[in-house]
HTML snippet that shows the backbone in 3Dmol.js (N, CA, C, O; Angstrom):
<script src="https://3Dmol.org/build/3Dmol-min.js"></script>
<div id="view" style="width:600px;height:400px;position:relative"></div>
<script>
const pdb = `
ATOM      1  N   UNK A   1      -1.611  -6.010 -21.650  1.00  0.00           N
ATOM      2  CA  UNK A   1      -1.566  -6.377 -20.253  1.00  0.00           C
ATOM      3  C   UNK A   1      -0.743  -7.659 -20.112  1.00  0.00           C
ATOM      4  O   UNK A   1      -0.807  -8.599 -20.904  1.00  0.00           O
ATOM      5  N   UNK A   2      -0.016  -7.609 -19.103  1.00  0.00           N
ATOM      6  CA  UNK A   2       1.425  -8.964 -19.241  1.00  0.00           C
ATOM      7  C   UNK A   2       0.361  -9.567 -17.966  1.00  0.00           C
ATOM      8  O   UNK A   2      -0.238  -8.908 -17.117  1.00  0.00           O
ATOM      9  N   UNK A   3       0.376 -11.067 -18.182  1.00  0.00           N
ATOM     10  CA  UNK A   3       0.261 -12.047 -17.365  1.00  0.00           C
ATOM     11  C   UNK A   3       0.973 -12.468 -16.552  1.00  0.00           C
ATOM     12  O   UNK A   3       2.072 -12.865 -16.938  1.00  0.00           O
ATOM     13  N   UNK A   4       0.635 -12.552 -15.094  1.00  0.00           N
ATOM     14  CA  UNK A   4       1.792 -12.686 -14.133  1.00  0.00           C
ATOM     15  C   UNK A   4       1.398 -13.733 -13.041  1.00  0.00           C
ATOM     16  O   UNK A   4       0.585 -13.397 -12.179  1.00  0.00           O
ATOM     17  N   UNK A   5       2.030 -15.202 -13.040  1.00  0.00           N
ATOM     18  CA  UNK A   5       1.570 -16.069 -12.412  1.00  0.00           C
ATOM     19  C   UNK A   5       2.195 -16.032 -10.951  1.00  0.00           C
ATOM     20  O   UNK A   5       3.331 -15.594 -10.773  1.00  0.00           O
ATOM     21  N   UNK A   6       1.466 -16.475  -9.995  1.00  0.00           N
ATOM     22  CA  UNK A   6       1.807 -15.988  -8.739  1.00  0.00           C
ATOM     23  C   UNK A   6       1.570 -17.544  -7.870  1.00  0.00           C
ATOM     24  O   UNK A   6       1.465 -18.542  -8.583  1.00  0.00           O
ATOM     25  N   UNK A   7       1.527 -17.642  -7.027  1.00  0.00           N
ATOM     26  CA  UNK A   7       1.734 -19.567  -6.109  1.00  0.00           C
ATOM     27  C   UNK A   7       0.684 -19.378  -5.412  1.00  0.00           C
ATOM     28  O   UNK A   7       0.670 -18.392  -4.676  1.00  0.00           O
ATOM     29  N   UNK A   8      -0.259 -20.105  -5.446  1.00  0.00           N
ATOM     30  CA  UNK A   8      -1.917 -20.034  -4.183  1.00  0.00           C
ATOM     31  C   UNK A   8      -1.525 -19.574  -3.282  1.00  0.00           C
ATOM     32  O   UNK A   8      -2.264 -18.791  -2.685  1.00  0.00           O
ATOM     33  N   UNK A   9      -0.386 -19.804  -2.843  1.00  0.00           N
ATOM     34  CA  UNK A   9      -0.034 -19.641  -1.143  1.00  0.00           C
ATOM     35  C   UNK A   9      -0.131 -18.021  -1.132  1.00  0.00           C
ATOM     36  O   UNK A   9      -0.812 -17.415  -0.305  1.00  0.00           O
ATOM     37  N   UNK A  10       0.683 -17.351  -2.221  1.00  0.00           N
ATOM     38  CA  UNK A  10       0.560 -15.660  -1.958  1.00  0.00           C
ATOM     39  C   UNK A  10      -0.698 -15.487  -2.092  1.00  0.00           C
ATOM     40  O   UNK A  10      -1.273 -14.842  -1.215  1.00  0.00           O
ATOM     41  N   UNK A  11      -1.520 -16.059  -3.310  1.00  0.00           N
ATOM     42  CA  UNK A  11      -2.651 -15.374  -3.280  1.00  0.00           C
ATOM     43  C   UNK A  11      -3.587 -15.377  -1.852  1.00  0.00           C
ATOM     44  O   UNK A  11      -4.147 -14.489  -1.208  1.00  0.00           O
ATOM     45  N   UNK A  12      -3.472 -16.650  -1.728  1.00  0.00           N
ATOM     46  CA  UNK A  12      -4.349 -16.915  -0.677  1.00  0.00           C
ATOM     47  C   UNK A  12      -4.233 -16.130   0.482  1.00  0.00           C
ATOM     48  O   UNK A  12      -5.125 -15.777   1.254  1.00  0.00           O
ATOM     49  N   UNK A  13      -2.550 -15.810   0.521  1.00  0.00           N
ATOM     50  CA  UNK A  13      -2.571 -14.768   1.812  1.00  0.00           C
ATOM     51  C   UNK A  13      -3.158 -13.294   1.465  1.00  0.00           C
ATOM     52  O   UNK A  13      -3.660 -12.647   2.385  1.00  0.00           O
ATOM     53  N   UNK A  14      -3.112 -12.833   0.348  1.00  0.00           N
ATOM     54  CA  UNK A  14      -3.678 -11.554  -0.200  1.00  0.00           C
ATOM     55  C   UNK A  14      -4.980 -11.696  -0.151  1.00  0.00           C
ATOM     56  O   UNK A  14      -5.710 -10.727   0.053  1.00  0.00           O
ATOM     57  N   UNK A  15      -5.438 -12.908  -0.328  1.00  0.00           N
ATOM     58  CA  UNK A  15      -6.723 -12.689  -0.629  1.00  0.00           C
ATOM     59  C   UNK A  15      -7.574 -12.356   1.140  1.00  0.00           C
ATOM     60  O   UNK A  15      -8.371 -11.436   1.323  1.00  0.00           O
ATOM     61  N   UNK A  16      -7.284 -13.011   1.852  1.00  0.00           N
ATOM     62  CA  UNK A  16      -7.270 -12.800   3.233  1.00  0.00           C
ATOM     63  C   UNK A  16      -6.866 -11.459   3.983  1.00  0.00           C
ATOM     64  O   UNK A  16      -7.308 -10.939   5.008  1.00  0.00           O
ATOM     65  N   UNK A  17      -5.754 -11.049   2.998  1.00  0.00           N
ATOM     66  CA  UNK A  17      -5.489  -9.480   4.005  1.00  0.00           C
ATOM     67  C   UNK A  17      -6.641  -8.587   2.839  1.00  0.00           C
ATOM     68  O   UNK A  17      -7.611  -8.118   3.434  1.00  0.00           O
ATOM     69  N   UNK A  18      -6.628  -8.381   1.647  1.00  0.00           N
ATOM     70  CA  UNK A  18      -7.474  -7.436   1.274  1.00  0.00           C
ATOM     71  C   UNK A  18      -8.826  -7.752   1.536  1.00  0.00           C
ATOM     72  O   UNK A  18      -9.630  -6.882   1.202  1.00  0.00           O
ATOM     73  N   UNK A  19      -9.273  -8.776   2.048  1.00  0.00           N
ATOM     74  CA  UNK A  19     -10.477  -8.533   2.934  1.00  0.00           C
ATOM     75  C   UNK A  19     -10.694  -8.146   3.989  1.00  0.00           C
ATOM     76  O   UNK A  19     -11.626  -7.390   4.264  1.00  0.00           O
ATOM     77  N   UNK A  20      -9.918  -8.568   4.738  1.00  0.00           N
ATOM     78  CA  UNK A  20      -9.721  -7.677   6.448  1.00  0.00           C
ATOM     79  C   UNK A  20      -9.581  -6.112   5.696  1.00  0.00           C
ATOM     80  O   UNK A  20     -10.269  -5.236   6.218  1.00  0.00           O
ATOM     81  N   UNK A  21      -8.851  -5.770   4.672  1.00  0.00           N
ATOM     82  CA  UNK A  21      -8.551  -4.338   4.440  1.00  0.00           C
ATOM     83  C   UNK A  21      -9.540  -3.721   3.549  1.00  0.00           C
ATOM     84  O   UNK A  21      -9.244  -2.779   2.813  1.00  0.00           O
ATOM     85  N   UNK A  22     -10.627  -4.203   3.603  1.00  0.00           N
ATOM     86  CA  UNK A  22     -11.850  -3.797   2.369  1.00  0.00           C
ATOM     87  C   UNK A  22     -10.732  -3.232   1.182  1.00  0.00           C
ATOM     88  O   UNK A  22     -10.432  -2.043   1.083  1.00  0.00           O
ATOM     89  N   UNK A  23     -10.250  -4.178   0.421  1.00  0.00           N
ATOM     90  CA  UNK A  23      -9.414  -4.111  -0.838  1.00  0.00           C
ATOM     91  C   UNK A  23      -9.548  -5.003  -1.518  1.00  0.00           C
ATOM     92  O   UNK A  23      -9.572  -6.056  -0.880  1.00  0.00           O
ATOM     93  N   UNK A  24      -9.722  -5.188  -3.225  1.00  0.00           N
ATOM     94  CA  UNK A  24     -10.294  -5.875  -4.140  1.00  0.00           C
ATOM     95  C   UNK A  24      -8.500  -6.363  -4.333  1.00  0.00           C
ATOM     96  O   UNK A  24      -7.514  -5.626  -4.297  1.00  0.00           O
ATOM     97  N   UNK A  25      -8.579  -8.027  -4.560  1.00  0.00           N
ATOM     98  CA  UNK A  25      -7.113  -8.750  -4.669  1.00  0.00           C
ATOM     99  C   UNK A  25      -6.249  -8.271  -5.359  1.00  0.00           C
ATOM    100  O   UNK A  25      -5.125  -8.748  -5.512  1.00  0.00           O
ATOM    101  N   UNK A  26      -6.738  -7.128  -5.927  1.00  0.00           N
ATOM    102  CA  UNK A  26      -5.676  -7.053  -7.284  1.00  0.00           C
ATOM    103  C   UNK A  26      -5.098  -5.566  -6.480  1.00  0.00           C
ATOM    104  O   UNK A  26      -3.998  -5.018  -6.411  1.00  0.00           O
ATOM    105  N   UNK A  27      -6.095  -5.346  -6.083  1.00  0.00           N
ATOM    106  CA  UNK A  27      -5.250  -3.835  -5.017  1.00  0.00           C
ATOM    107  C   UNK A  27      -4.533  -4.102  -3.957  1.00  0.00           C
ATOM    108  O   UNK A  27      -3.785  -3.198  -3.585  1.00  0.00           O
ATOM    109  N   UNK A  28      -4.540  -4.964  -3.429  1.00  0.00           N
ATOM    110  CA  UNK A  28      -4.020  -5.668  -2.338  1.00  0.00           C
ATOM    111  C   UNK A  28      -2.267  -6.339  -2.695  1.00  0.00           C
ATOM    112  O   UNK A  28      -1.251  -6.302  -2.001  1.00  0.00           O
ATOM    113  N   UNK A  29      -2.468  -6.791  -3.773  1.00  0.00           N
ATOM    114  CA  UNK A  29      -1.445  -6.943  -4.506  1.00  0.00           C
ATOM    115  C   UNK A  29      -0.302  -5.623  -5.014  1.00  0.00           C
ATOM    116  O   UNK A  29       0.886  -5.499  -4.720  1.00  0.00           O
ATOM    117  N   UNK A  30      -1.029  -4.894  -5.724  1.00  0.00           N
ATOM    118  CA  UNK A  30      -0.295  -3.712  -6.109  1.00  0.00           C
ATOM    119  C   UNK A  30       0.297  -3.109  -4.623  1.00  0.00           C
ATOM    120  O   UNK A  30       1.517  -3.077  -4.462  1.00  0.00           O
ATOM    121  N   UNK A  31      -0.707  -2.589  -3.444  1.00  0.00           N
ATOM    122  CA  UNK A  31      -0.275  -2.346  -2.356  1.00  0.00           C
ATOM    123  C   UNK A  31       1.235  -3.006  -2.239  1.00  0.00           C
ATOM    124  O   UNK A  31       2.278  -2.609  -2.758  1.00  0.00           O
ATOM    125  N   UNK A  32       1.048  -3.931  -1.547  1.00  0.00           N
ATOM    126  CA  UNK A  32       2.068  -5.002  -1.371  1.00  0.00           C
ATOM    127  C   UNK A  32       3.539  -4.612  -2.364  1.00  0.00           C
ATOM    128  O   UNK A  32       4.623  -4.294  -1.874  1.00  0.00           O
ATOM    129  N   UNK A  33       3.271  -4.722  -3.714  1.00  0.00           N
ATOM    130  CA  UNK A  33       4.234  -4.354  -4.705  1.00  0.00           C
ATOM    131  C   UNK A  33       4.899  -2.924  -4.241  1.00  0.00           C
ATOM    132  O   UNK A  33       6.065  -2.782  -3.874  1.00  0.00           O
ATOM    133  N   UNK A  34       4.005  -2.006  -4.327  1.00  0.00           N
ATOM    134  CA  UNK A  34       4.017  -0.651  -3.707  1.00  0.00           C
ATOM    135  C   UNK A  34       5.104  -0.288  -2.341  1.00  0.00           C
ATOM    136  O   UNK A  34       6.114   0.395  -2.172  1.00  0.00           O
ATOM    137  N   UNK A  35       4.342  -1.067  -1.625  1.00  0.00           N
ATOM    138  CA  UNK A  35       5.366  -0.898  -0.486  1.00  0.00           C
ATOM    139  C   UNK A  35       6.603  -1.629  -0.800  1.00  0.00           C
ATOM    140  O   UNK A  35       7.585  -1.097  -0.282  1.00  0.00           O
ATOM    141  N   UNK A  36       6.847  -2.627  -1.450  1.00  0.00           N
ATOM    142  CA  UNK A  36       8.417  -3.489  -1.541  1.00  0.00           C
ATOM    143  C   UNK A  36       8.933  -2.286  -2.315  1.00  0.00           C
ATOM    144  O   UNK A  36       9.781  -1.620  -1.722  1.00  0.00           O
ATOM    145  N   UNK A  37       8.647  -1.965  -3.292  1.00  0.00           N
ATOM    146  CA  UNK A  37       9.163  -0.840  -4.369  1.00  0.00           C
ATOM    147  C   UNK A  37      10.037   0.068  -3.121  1.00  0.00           C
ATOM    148  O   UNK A  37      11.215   0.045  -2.765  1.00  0.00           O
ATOM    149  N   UNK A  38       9.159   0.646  -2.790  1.00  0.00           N
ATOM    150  CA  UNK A  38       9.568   2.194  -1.950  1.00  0.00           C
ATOM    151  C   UNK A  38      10.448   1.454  -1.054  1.00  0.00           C
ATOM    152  O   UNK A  38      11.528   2.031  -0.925  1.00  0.00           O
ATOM    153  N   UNK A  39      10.322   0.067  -0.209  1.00  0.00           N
ATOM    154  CA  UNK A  39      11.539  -0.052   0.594  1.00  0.00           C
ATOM    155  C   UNK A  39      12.691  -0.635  -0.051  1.00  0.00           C
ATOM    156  O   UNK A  39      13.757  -0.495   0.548  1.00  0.00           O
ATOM    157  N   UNK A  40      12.701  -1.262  -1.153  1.00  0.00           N
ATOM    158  CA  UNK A  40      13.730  -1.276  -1.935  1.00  0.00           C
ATOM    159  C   UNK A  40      14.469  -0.414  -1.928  1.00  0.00           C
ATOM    160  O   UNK A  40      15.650  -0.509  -1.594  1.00  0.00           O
ATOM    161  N   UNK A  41      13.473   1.347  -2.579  1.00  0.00           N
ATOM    162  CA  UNK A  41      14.542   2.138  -3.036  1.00  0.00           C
ATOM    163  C   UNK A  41      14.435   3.220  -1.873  1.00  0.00           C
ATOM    164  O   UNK A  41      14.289   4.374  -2.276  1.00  0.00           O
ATOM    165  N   UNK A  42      14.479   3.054  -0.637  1.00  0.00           N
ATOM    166  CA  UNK A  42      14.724   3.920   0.464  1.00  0.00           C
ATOM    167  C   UNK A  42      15.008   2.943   1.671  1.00  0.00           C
ATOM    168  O   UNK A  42      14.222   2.967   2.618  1.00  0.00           O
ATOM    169  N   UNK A  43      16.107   2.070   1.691  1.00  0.00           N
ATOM    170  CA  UNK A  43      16.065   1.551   2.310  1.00  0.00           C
ATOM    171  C   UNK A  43      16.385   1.816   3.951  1.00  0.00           C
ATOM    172  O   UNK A  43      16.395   0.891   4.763  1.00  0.00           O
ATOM    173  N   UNK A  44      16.601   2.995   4.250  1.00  0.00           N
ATOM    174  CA  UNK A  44      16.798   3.224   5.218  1.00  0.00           C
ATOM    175  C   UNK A  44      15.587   3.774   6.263  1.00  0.00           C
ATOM    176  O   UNK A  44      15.667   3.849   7.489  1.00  0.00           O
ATOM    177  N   UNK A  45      14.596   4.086   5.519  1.00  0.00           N
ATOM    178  CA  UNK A  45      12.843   4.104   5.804  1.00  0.00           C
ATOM    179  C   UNK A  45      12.476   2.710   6.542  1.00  0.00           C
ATOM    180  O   UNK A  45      12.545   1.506   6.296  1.00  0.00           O
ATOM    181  N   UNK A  46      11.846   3.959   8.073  1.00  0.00           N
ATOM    182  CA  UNK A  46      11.173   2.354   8.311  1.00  0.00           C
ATOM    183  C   UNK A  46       9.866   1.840   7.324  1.00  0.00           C
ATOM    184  O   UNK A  46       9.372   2.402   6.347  1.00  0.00           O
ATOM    185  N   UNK A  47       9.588   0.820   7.840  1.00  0.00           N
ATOM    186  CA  UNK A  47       8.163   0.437   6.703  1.00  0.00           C
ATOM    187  C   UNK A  47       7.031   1.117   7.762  1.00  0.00           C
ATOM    188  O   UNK A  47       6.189   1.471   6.936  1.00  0.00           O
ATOM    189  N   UNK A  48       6.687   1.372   8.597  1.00  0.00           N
ATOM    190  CA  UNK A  48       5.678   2.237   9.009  1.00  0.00           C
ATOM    191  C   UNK A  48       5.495   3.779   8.540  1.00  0.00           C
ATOM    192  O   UNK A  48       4.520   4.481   8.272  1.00  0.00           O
ATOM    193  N   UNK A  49       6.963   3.978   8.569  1.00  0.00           N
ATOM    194  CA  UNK A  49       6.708   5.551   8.039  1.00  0.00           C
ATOM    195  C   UNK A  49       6.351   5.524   6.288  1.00  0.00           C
ATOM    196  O   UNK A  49       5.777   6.519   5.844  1.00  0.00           O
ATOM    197  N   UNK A  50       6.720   4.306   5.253  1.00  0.00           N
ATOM    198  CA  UNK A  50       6.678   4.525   4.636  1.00  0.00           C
ATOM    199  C   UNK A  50       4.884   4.082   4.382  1.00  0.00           C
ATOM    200  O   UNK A  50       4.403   4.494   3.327  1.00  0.00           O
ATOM    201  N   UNK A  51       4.202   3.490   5.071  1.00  0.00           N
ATOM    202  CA  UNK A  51       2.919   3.155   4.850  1.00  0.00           C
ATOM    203  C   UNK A  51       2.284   4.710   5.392  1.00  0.00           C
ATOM    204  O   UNK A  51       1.380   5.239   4.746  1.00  0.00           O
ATOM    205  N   UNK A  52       2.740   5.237   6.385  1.00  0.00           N
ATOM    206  CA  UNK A  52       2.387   6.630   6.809  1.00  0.00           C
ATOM    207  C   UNK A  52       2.234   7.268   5.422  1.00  0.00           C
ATOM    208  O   UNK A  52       1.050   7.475   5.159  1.00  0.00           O
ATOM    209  N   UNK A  53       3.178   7.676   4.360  1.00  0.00           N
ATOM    210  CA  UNK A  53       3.174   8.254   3.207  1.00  0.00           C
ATOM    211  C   UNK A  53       2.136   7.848   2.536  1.00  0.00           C
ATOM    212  O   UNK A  53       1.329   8.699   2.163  1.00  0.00           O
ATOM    213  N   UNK A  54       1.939   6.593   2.258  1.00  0.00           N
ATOM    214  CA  UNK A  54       1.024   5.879   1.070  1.00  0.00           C
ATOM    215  C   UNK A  54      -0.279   6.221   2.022  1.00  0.00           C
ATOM    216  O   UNK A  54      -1.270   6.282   1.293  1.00  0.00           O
ATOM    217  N   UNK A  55      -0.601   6.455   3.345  1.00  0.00           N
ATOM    218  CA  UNK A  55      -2.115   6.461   3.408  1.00  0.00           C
ATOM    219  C   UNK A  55      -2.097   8.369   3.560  1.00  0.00           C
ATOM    220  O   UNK A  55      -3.126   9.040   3.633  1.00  0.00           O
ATOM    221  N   UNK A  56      -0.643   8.952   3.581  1.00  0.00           N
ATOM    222  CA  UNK A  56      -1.116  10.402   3.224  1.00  0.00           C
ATOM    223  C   UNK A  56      -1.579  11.048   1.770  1.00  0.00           C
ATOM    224  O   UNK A  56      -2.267  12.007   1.419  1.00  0.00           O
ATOM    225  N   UNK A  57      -0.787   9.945   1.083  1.00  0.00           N
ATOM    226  CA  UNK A  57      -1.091  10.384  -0.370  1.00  0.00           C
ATOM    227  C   UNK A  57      -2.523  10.197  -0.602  1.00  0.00           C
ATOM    228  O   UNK A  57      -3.272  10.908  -1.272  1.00  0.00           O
ATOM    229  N   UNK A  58      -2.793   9.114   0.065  1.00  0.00           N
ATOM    230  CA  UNK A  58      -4.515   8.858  -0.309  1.00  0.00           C
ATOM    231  C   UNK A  58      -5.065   9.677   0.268  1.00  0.00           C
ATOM    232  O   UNK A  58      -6.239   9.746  -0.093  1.00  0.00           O
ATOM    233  N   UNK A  59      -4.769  10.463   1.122  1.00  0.00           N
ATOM    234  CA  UNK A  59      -5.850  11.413   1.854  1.00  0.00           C
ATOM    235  C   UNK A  59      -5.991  12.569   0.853  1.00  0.00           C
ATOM    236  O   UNK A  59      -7.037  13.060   0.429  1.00  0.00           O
ATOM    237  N   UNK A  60      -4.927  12.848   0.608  1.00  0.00           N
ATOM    238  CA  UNK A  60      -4.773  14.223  -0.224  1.00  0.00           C
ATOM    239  C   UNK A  60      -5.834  13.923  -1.925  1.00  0.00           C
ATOM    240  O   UNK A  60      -6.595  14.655  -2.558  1.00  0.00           O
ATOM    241  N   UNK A  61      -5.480  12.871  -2.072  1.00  0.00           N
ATOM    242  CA  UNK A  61      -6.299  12.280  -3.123  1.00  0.00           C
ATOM    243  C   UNK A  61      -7.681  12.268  -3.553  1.00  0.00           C
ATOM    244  O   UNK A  61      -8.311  12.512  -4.582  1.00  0.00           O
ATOM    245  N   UNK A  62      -7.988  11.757  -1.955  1.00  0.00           N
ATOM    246  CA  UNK A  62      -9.449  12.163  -1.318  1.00  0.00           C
ATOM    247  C   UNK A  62     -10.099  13.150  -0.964  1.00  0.00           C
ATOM    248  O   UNK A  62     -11.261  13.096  -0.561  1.00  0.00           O
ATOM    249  N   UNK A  63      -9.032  14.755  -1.137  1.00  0.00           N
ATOM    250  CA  UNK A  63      -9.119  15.773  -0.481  1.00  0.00           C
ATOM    251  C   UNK A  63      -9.547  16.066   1.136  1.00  0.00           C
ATOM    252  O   UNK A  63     -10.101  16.962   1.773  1.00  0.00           O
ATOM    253  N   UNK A  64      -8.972  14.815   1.378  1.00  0.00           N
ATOM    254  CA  UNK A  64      -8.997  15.174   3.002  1.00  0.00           C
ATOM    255  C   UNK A  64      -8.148  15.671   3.383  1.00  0.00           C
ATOM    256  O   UNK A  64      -7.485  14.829   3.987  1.00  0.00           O
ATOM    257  N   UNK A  65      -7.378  17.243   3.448  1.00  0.00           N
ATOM    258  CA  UNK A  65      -6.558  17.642   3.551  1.00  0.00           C
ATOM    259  C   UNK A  65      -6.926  18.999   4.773  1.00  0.00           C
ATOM    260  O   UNK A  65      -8.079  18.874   5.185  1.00  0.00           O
ATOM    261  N   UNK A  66      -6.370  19.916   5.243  1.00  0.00           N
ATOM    262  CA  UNK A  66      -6.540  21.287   6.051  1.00  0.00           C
ATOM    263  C   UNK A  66      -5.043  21.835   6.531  1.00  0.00           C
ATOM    264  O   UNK A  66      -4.073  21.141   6.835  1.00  0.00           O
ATOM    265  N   UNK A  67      -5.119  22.949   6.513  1.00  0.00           N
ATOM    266  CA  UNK A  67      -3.667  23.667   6.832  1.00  0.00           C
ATOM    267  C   UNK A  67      -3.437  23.145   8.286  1.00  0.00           C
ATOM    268  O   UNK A  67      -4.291  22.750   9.080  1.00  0.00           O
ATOM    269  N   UNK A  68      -1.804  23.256   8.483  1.00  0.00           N
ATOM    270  CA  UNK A  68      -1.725  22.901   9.514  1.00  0.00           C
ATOM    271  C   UNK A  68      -1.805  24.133  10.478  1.00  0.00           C
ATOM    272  O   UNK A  68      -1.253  25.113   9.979  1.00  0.00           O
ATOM    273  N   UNK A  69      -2.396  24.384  11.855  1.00  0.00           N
ATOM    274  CA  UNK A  69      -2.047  25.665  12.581  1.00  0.00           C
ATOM    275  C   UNK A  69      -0.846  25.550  13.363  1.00  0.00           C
ATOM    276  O   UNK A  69      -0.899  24.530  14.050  1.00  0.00           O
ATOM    277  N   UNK A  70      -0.008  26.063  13.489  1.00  0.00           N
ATOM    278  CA  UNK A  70       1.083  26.272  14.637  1.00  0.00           C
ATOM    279  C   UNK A  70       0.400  27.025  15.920  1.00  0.00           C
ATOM    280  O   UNK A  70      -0.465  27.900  15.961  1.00  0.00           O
ATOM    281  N   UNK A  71       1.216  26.261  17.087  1.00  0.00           N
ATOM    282  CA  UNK A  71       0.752  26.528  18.311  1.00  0.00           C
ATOM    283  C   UNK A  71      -0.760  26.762  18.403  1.00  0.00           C
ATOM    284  O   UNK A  71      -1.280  27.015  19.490  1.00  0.00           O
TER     285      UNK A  71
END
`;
const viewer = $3Dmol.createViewer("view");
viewer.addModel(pdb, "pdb");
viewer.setStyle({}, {cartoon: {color: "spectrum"}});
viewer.zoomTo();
viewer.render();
</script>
């Protein structure tokens, strides 16, 4: 496991959003990483649609899933 030093100031702001987001700091973090990643390499994605993806993947994950019906 690599050690990765980070400045109070980020933490402190992480530590503040993964509580509003019932998320443990270190998930809150990865999140964060997560989303820079994907807009890095799609940069033409807005960042809403790409958070749209990351909370579909979790659904499916969760098996909260159902066919879609047309009309």
């Amino acid at each position: 496991m690599a050690v990765i030093e980070l400045s109070n100031d980020f933490v402190n702001e992480a530590a503040v959003m993964a509580n509003t987001m019932h998320r443990s700091l270190a998930t809150q973090i990865e999140y964060w990483a997560k989303l820079g990643k994907i807009a890095e390499e799609n940069p033409d994605l807005p960042m809403a649609f790409v958070k749209d993806i990351l909370v579909s993947l979790q659904q499916v994950e969760a098996g909260d899933i159902s066919e879609y019906e047309f009309g």
